[in-house]
C-alpha positions as CSV (number, residue, x, y, z in Angstrom):
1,X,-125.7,87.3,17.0
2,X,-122.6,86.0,16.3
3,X,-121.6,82.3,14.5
4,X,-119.3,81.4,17.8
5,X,-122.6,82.0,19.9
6,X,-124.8,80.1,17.6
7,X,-122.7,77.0,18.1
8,X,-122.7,74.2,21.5
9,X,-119.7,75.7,24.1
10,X,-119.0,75.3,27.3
11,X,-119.9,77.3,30.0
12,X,-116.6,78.9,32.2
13,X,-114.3,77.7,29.7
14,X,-112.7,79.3,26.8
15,X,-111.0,77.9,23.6
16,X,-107.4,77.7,24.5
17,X,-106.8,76.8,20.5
18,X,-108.4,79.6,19.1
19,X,-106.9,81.7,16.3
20,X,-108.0,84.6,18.1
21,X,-106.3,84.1,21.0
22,X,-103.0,82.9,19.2
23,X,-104.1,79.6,18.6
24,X,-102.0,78.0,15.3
25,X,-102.0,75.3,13.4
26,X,-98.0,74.1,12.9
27,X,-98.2,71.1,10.4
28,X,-100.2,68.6,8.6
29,X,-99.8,65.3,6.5
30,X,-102.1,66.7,3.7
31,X,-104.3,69.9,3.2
32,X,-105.0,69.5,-0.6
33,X,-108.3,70.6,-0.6
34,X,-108.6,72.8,2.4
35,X,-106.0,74.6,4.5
36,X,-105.2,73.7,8.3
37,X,-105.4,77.1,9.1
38,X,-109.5,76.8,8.3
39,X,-109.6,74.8,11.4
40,X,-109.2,77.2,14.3
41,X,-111.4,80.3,12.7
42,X,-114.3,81.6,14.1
43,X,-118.1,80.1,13.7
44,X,-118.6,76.8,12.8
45,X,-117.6,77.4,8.8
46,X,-119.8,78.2,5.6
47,X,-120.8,76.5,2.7
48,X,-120.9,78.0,-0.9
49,X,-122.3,75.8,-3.5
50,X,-120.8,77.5,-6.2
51,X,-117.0,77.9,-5.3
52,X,-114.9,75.9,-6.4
53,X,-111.1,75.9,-6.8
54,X,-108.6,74.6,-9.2
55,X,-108.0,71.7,-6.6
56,X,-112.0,71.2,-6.2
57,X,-114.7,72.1,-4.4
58,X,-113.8,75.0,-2.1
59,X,-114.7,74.3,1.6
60,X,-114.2,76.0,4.8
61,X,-112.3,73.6,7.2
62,X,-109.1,71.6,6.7
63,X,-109.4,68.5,4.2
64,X,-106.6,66.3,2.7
65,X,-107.2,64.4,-0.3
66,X,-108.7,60.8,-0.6
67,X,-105.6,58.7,0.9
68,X,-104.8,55.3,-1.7
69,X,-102.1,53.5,0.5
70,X,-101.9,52.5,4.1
71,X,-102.0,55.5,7.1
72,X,-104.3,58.2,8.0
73,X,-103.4,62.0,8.3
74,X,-103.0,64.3,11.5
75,X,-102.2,67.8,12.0
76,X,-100.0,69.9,14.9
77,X,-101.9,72.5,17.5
78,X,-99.9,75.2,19.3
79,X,-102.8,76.4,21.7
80,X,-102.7,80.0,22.0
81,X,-103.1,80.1,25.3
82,X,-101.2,77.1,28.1
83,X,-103.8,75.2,30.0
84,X,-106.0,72.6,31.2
85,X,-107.8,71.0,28.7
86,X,-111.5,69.7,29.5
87,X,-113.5,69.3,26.7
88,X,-113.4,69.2,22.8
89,X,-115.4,69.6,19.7
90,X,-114.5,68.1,16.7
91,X,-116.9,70.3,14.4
92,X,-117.7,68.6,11.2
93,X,-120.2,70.8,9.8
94,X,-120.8,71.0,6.0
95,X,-118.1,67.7,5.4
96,X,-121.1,65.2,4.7
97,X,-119.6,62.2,2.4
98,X,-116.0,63.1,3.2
99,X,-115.6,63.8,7.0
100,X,-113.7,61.2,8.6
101,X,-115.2,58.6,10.0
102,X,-113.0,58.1,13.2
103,X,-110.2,61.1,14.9
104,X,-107.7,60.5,17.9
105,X,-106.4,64.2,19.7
106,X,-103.4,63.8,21.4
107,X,-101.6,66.8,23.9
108,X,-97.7,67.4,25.1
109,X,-96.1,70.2,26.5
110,X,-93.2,71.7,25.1
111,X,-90.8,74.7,25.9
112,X,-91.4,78.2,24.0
113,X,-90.0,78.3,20.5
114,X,-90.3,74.1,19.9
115,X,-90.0,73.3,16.1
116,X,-92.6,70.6,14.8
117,X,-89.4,68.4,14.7
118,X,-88.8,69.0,18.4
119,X,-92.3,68.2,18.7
120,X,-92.2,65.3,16.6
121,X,-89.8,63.8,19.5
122,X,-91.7,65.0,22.3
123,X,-94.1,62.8,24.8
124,X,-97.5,62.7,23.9
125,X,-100.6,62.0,26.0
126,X,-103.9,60.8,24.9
127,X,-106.6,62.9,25.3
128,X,-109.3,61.2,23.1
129,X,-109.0,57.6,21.8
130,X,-109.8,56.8,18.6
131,X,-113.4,57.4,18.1
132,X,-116.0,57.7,15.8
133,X,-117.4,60.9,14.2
134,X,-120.8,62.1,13.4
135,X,-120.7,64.1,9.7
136,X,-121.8,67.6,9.5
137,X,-121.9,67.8,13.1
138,X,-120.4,69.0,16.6
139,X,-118.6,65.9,18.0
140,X,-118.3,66.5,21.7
141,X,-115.6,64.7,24.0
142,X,-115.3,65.2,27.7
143,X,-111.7,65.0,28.5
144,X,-109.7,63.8,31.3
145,X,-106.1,64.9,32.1
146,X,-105.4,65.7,35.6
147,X,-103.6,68.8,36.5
148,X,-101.4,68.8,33.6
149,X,-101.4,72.7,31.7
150,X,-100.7,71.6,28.0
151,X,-98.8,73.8,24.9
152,X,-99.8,71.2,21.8
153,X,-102.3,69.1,20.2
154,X,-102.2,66.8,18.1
155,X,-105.5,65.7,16.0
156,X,-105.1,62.3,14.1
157,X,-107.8,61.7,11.6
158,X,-108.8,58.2,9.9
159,X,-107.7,57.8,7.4
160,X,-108.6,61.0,6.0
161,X,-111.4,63.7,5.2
162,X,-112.2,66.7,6.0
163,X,-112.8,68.7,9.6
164,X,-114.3,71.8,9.6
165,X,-113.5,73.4,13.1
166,X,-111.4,72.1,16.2
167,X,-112.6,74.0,19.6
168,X,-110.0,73.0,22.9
169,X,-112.1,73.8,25.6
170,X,-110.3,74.4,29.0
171,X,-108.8,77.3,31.6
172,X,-105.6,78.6,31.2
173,X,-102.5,78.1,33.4
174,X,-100.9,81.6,33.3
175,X,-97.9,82.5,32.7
176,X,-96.9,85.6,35.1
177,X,-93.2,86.4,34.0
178,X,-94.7,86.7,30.4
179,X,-96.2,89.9,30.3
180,X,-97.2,91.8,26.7
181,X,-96.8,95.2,26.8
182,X,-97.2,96.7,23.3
183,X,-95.1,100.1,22.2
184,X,-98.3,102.4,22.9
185,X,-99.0,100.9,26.2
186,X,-95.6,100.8,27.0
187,X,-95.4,104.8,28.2
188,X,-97.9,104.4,30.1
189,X,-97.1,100.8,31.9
190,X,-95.0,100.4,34.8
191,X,-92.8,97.7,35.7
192,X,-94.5,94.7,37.7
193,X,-97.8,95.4,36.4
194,X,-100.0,92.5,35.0
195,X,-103.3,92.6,33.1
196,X,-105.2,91.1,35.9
197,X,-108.4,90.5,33.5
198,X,-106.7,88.8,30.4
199,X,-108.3,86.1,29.2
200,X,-104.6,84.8,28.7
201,X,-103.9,85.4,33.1
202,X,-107.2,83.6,33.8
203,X,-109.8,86.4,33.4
204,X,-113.1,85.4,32.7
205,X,-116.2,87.5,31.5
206,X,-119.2,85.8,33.8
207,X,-122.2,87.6,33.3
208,X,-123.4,90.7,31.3
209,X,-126.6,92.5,30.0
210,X,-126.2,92.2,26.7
211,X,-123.9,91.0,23.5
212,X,-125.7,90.8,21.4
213,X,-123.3,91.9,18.3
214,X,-120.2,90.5,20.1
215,X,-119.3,87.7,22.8
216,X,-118.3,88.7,26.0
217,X,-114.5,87.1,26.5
218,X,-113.7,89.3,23.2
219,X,-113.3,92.4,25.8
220,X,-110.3,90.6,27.5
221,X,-108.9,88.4,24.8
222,X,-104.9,89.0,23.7
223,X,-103.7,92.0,21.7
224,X,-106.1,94.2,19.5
225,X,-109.2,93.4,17.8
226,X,-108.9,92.8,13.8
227,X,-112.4,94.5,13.3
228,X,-115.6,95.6,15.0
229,X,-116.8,91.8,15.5
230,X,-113.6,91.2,17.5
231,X,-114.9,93.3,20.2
232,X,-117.9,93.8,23.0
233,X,-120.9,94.8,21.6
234,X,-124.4,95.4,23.1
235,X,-127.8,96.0,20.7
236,X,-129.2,99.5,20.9
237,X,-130.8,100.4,23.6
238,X,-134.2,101.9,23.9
239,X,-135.2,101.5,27.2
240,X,-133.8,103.5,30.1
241,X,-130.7,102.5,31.6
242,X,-127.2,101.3,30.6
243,X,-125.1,97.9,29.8
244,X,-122.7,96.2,31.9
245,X,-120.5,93.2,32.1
246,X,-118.9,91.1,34.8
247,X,-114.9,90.1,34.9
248,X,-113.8,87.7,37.1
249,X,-109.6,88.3,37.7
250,X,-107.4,85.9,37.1
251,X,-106.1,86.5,40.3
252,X,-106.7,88.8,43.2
253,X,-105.1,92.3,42.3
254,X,-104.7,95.7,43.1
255,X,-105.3,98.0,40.3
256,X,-103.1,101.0,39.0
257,X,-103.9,101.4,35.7
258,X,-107.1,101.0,33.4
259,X,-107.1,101.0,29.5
260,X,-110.8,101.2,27.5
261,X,-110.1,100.3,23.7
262,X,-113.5,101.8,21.7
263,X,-111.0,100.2,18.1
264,X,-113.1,99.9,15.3
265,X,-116.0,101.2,16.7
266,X,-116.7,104.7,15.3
267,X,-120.9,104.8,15.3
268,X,-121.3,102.4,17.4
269,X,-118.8,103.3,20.5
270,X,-120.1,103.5,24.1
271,X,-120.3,107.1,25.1
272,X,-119.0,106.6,28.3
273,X,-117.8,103.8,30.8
274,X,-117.3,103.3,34.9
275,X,-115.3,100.5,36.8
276,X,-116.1,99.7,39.7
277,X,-114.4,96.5,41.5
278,X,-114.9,94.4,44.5
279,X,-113.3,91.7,46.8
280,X,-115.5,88.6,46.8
281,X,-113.0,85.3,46.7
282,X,-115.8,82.6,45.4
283,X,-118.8,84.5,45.0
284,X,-121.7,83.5,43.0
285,X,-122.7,85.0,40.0
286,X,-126.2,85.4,41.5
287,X,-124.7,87.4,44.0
288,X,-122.7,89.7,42.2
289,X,-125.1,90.6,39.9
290,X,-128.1,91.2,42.8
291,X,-129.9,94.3,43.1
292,X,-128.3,94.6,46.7
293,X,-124.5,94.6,45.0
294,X,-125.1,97.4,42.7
295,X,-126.5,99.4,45.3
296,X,-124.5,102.7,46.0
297,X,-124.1,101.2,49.4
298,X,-123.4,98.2,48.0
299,X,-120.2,96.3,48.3
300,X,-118.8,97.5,44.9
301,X,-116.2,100.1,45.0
302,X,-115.7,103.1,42.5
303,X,-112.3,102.5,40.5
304,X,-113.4,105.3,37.9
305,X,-115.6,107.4,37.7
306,X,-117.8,107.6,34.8
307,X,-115.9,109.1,32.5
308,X,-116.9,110.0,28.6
309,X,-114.7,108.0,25.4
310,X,-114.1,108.4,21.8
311,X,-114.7,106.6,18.8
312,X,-112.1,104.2,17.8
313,X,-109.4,104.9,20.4
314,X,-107.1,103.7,23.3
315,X,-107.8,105.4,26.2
316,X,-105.7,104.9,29.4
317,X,-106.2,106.1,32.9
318,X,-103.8,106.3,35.9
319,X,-104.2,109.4,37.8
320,X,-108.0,108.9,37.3
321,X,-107.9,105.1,39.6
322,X,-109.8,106.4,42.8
323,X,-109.6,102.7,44.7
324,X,-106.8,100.1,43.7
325,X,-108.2,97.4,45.9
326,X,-107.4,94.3,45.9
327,X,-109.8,93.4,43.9
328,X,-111.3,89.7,42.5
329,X,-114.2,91.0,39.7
330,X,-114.2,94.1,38.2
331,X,-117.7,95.2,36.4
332,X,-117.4,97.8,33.4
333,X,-120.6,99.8,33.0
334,X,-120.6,101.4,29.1
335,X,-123.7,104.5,28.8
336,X,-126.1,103.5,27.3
337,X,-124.5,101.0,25.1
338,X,-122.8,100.2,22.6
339,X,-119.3,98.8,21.7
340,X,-115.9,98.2,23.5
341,X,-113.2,96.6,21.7
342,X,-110.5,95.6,25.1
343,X,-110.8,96.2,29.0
344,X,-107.3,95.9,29.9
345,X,-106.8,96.1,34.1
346,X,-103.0,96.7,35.0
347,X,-102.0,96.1,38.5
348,X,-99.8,93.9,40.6
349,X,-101.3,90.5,42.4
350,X,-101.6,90.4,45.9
């Protein structure tokens, strides 16, 4: 299972700050001892007893130094995804007699390509006031903004220490115009289409029968996977049967083009997938996933057929779309099981 899994989350939201999603961390007072950087990896961070650097004790998180004079330190967010913040987790874990006792996050909302001096002179709201922290823990805030989508954080820490992970949870506020179309999707993309499942638009994995190796939002997260953990993965299975998982839209769509990505997974790949999509504005989960709605004369409706894959490979399909919709979920069925690195589903919002 993975180290994101293991750790407290929150349920229909996704981290908007995320390093894997484009999250970055822009600036900092101080990061003698550990890098900003640290703070927006996966898992909750590791400990080795034995590592040390030339600077100290190595540790997995962002730490500044032991502060002498008057202040306290802070460190600049770009989110990697615009949105609505609701909750956050200032993750501790492993910083014992040098966390910090007490952290502030603040948020603003800037225009693309701000500098950290243009965000220097920018408005910014309080998210969480100054409040104590636990050490080697998960500090959990509920947060209260209103309808305001944000682009930057701001974490203040007093007056200094050491901070191991920083999880923004919260939906994203999409951004239509900006769609990413890389050079080998490109040939096969036409213009209007959007990636109606992108975590990025929206999309949100709800349900699924297994991931066991992987977490389900990695099948719609932004560009391609770094490695085999940055995917979908299911345990093997020895029972009869096959895997599935449940997508949500970010917004009601028909579909026109389909793209399976089996990247890094060589052994391991599903053999063969099926999409099949249906119109349900507000369903329940429950109902989605009851026997009744997988049904042949169910409510779901046969985008492709089920159709075989290849290790480690982007496979797109067009002329293969047998129903376009609209469509609000989308459920990919993998035989038997396996791994799938990206579901991307092209089509234009109705």
């Amino acid at each position: 299972m993975s180290a994101i899994e293991s750790s407290a989350a929150f349920v229909g939201l996704i981290d908007l700050a995320a390093d894997a999603v484009g999250g970055q961390t822009l600036s900092c007072s101080d990061d003698f001892f550990a890098g900003k950087e640290n703070l927006l990896k996966p898992g909750r961070g590791v400990f080795l007893p034995d590592e040390f650097t030339d600077r100290g004790k190595w540790m997995d998180g962002w730490e500044s130094r032991r502060k002498r004079h008057a202040g306290h330190d802070d460190c600049i967010i770009k989110l990697g995804i615009r949105g609505y913040v609701r909750a956050v987790d200032i993750d501790t874990n492993h910083f014992l007699g040098n966390h910090p006792p007490y952290a502030s996050l603040e948020a603003t909302r800037a225009p693309k390509g701000a500098t950290v001096d243009d965000l220097q002179a920018c408005d910014w709201v309080e998210l969480i006031a100054q409040s104590p922290l636990r050490p080697g823990s998960q500090n959990l805030f509920a947060v209260s903004a209103g309808d305001v989508a944000f682009t930057h954080l701001r974490l203040r820490i007093y007056p200094d220490g050491g901070v191991a992970r920083l999880r923004v949870w919260g939906s994203p506020d999409p951004d239509w115009t900006a769609t990413e179309v890389d050079e080998e999707t490109r040939p096969h993309h036409q213009d209007g289409e959007v990636d109606l499942a992108s975590i990025r638009n929206g999309g949100l994995a709800l349900a699924c029968s297994d991931a066991f190796f992987g977490p389900m939002n990695n099948l719609i997260a932004p560009g391609r996977a770094v490695n085999m953990g940055g995917g979908w993965e299911t345990r093997r299975k020895r029972l009869p049967g096959n895997d599935w998982i449940l997508v949500r839209l970010g917004a009601a769509g028909e579909v026109s083009l389909v793209e399976v990505d089996t990247n890094h997974f060589k052994g391991n790949f599903a053999d063969r997938f099926a999409l099949r999509g249906i119109n349900a504005p507000g369903a329940k989960i429950t109902d989605l996933v009851s026997v009744g709605a997988y049904s042949s004369d169910g409510p779901w409706q046969t985008v492709v057929l089920e159709t075989s894959l290849t290790a480690s490979h982007r496979h797109f399909f067009r002329d293969e779309v047998r129903l376009r919709g609209p469509f609000t979920h989308v459920r990919l069925d993998i035989f038997p099981d396996g791994g799938v690195s990206r579901l991307r589903v092209w089509g234009r919002r109705t």
